[in-house]
Each structure stands twice: as structure tokens, then as C-alpha cells.
C-alpha positions in Angstrom: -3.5 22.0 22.2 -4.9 18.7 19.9 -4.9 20.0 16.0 -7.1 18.5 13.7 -5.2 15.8 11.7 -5.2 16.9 7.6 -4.5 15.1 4.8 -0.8 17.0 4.5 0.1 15.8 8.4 2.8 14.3 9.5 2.8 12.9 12.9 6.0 12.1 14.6 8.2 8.7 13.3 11.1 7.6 12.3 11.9 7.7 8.3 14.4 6.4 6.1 14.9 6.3 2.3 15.2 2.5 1.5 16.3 0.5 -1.6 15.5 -2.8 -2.7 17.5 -4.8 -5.0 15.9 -7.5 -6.7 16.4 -10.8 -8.1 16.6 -9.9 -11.7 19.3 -6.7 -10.9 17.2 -3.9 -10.3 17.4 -1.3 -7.7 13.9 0.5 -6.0 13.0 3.0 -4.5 11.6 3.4 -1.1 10.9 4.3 2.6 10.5 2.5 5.8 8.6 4.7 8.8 8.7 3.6 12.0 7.8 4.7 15.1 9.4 7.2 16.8 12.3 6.3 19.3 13.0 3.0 20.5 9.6 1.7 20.1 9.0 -1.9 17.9 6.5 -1.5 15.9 3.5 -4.2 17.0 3.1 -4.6 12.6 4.6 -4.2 9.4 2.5 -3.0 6.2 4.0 -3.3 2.7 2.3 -1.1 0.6 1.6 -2.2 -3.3 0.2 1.0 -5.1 -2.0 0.9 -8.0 -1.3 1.1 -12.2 1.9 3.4 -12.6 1.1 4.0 -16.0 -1.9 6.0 -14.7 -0.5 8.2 -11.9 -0.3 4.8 -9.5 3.2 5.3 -7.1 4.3 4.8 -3.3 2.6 8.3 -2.9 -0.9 7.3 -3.5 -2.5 8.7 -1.0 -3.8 5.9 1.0 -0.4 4.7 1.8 1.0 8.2 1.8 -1.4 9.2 4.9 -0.6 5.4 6.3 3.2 6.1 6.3 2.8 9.8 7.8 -0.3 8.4 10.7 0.3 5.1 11.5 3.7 4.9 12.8 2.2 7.4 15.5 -1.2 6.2 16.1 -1.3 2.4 15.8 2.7 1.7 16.5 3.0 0.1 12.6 6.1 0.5 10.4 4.8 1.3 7.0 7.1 0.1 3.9 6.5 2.0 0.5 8.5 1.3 -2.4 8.1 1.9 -6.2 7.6 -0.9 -8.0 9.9 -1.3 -11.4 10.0 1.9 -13.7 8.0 3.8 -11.4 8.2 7.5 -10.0 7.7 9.6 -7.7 8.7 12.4 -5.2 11.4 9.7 -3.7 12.9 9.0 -7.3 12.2 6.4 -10.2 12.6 2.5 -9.7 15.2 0.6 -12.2 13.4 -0.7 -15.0 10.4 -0.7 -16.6 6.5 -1.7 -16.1 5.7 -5.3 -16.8 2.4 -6.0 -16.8 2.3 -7.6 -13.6 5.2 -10.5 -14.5 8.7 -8.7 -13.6 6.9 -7.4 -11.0 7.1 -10.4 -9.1 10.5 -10.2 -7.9 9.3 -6.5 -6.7 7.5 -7.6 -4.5 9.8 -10.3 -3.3 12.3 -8.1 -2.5 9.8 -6.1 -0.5 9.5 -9.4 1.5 12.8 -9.9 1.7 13.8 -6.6 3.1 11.2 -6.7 5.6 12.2 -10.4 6.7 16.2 -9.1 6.7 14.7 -5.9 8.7 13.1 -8.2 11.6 10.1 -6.4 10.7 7.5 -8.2 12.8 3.7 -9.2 11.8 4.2 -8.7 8.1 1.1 -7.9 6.7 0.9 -6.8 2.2 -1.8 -4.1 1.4 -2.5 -3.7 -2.6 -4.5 -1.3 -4.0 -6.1 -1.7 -7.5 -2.7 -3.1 -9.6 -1.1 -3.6 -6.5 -3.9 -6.2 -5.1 -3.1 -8.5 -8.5 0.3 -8.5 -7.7 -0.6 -9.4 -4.1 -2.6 -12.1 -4.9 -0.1 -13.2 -7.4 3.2 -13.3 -5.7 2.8 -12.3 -2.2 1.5 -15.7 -0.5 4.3 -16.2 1.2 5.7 -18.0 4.5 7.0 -14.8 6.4 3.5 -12.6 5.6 1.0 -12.4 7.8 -1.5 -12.1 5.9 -3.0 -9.8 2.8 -5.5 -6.0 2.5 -6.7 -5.7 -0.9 -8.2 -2.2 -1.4 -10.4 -2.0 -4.6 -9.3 -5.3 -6.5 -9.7 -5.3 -10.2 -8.9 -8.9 -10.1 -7.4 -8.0 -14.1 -4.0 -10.4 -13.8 -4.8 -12.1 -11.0 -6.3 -16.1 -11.5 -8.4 -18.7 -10.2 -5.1 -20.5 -9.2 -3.7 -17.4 -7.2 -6.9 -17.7 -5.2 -6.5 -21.2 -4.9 -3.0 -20.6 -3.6 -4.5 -18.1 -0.8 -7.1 -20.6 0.0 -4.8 -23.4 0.7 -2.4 -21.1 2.8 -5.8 -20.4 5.1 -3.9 -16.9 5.8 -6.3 -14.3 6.1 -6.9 -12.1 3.1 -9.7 -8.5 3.6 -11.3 -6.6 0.3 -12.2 -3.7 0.9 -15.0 -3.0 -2.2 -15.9 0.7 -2.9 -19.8 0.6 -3.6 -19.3 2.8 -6.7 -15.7 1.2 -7.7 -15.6 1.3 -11.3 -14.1 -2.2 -11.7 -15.3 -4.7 -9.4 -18.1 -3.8 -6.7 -19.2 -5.6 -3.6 -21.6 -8.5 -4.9 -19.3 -9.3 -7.9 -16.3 -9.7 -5.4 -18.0 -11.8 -2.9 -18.7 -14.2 -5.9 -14.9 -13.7 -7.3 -13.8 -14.5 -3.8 -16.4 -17.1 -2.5 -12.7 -19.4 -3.7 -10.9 -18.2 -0.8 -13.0 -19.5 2.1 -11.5 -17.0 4.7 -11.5 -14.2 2.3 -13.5 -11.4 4.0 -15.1 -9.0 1.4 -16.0 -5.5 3.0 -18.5 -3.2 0.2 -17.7 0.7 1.6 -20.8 2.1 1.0 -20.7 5.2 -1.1 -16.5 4.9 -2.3 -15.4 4.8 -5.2 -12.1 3.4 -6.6 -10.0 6.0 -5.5 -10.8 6.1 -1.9 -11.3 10.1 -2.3 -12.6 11.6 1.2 -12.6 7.8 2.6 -9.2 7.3 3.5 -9.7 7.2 7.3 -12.2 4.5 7.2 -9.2 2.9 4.8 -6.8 3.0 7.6 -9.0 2.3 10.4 -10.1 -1.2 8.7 -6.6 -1.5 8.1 -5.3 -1.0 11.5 -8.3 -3.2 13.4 -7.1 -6.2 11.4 -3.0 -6.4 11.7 -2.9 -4.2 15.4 -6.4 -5.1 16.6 -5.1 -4.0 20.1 -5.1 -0.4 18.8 -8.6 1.4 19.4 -10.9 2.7 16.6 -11.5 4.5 14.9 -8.3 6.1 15.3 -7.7 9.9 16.4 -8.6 12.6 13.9 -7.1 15.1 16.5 -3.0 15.0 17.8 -1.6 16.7 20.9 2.1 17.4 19.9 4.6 17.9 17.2 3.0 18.0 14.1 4.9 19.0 10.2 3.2 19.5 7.2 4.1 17.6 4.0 3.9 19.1 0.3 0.3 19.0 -0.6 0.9 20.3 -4.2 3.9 17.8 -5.0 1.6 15.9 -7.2 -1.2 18.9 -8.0 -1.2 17.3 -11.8 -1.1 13.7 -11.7 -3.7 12.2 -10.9 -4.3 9.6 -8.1 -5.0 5.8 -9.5 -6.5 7.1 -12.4 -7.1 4.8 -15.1 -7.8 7.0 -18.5 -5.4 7.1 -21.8 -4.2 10.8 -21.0 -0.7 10.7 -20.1 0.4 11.9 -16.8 3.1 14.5 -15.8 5.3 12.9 -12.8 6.9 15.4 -10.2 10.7 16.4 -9.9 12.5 13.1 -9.7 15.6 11.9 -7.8 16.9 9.2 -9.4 17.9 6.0 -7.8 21.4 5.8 -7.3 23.1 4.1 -10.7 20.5 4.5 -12.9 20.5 6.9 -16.3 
């Protein structure tokens, strides 16, 4: 019998705790899910989650529900990692948040392990923080191309567009109508530098993607495994587990106020204090 596919499902995969090491010594948190058995995955997402001084982590929910669906559903290995001085459910990151500069070599060494993994069709999807770091240091030769879900565009520069322009790779925003930052007629003008640069406005979302995550992943999915039908299944016929809905019932998702945020129970990464 199919079962309606909830936010808390987990459809069948492969999933392994990962660590990054970067350039400047730090070790990060992380997990790769694959799909299950011998099956290659046909993509790759790396997943750049928003501010973690306001409850941003590798368990926002967008890329939460990517790495517990997509594996299944569209054949994509999903790689989540916290970036520097981050927490979550998995454990806390080395280091400490840097206002989008150490972060660079996070998200190198995100590259890096996919390009070490033979992780094929390497596309990076930010959301909110994590676009700025996209657009800032993720133009690289071995990605495919870039998602940017709600971009502030706060660190990001006329000359990281410029990059992204010259490298002709594709680059999607997906623009919540209602986003608090940046909305759909503003980013069309911000990116009118990147020729290619598609700019999506989602009428009625807002900056958290609240009660619009499938059309998240579906726009997702068309673009890096454009093979796979959608929009995809809300239903699945098989083994189905159930993750823990309440880890984060008081912290905030993305949310950008001046309140402090209690983390969950942490497992630290292996040789940090």
C-alpha cells in the first residue's frame, strides 16, 4: 500500500556520516545519501544552509527532506555538511562563524570531497547565507552548476556575479514572493549581470520555504536530473522510517531575529573540545 510522503519520511538510501577537512585545519561535519544499493546516482547536490547564528544548519529543512527523498525518488546523492562552528543533530563543525570569509575553504572542501568521491554532475544549492557563499566561492571547474534558494545577496558582489557570468554555467534563484530580503523584481535586476541566470519568484513563499518545500525540490530536481518526472511522488510504495520531528522543536528554521537560539544534543566532531 503507497503512504503519503510527510515531512519526517525517510525513503530508502544509503547514509554515511562524512567529515571534511579543510584547508585552514578544520574538521566538519557531515553526511553523504545515496541511493540505495549499487545504483550511481545520475547528480550530486551540495547543500549550503542558511545564517547559523540564527538556527541555519545541514538540517534546515529543505535540504533535510532533499537528503531523506531524493536519493529514492530522483536517483541524487545529497551532501550536507556544517559549515565552520556550526551545529546540529550530526555534531558541531571545528571552528567558528566567519562572516562569509573562512567559509571559503568550507566550501572547497565540500568540492573537494565530492570530486575525491567521483560524485558525478556536481551541482551547489545555497539557501539564504549559503547562496553568498555559493556565489562567492563555489564557481568552480568540477560544479556543474549553482540553486540559490532565497538570496539575500548580503556578502555576495558585483564581481562574484561577474565571475558566474564569465563561467556561462547555469545558475537558478528561486525568489519567495513574500521573502523578506530580496523579492522577485529586485533579483531579476540584481541578476540581469549573469546573462544565464534564471530568476524564478514562488508566488506566495516566503524566506523560509514553510509549506513549499516540494515545489523547492521539484524545481531542484527538473534542473540537475531533468530525466526524472515532475512533480515528484507525494505517495511511496515500500519501506518507509520516520525521522525525529521534534529534534529541533525550539530552534528555529533560518530565522534571522537577535534572540538566541537553543541547539539540540550535540555529538562532537571527533578531536574537537
Amino acid at each position: 500500500m503507497s503512504e503519503p510522503i510527510r515531512a519526517n519520511s525517510i525513503l530508502p538510501g544509503r547514509r554515511e556520516d562524512i567529515e571534511l577537512h579543510t584547508a585552514d585545519g578544520l574538521k566538519l561535519v557531515g553526511e553523504l545519501a545515496l541511493p540505495a544499493g549499487d545504483t550511481p546516482p545520475a547528480g550530486t547536490l551540495i547543500c549550503v544552509h542558511p545564517l547559523p547564528t540564527h538556527g541555519g544548519m545541514m538540517d534546515s529543512h529543505l535540504f533535510r527532506k532533499a537528503a531523506w527523498r531524493l536519493p529514492a525518488l530522483a536517483g541524487l546523492a545529497v551532501l550536507r555538511f556544517n559549515t565552520r562552528g556550526t551545529s546540529s543533530v550530526r555534531g558541531t563543525s571545528e571552528g567558528q562563524f566567519d562572516k562569509a570569509v573562512g567559509e571559503r575553504f568550507d566550501v572547497a572542501a565540500a568540492i573537494e570531497y565530492a570530486e575525491f568521491a567521483s560524485l558525478p554532475n556536481v551541482w551547489l544549492v545555497g539557501w539564504s547565507f549559503g547562496t553568498d557563499l555559493v556565489l562567492k566561492y563555489g564557481c568552480d571547474p568540477s560544479v556543474a552548476g549553482a540553486i540559490l534558494l532565497s538570496p539575500p545577496l548580503r556578502f555576495a558582489t558585483d564581481d562574484d556575479l561577474a565571475v558566474w557570468a564569465e563561467s556561462g554555467k547555469p545558475v537558478t534563484a528561486l525568489v519567495p514572493e513574500l521573502d523578506d530580503y530580496l523579492r522577485p523584481e529586485e533579483a531579476r535586476e540584481r541578476f540581469a549581470a549573469v546573462p544565464q541566470a534564471e530568476v524564478i519568484g514562488v508566488d506566495g513563499a516566503k524566506h523560509l520555504w514553510v509549506g513549499d518545500a516540494e515545489r523547492v525540490l521539484d524545481e531542484i530536481v527538473s534542473r540537475v536530473a531533468p530525466d526524472v518526472a515532475v512533480p515528484l511522488p507525494s505517495t511511496w510504495d515500500g519501506p518507509m522510517e520516520f525521522g525525529d520531528a521534534s529534534a529541533y522543536a525550539d530552534r528555529t528554521v533560518a530565522a534571522f531575529s537577535d534572540v538566541p537560539v537553543a541547539g539540540p544534543a550535540q555529538r562532537q566532531a571527533p578531536g574537537s573540545l
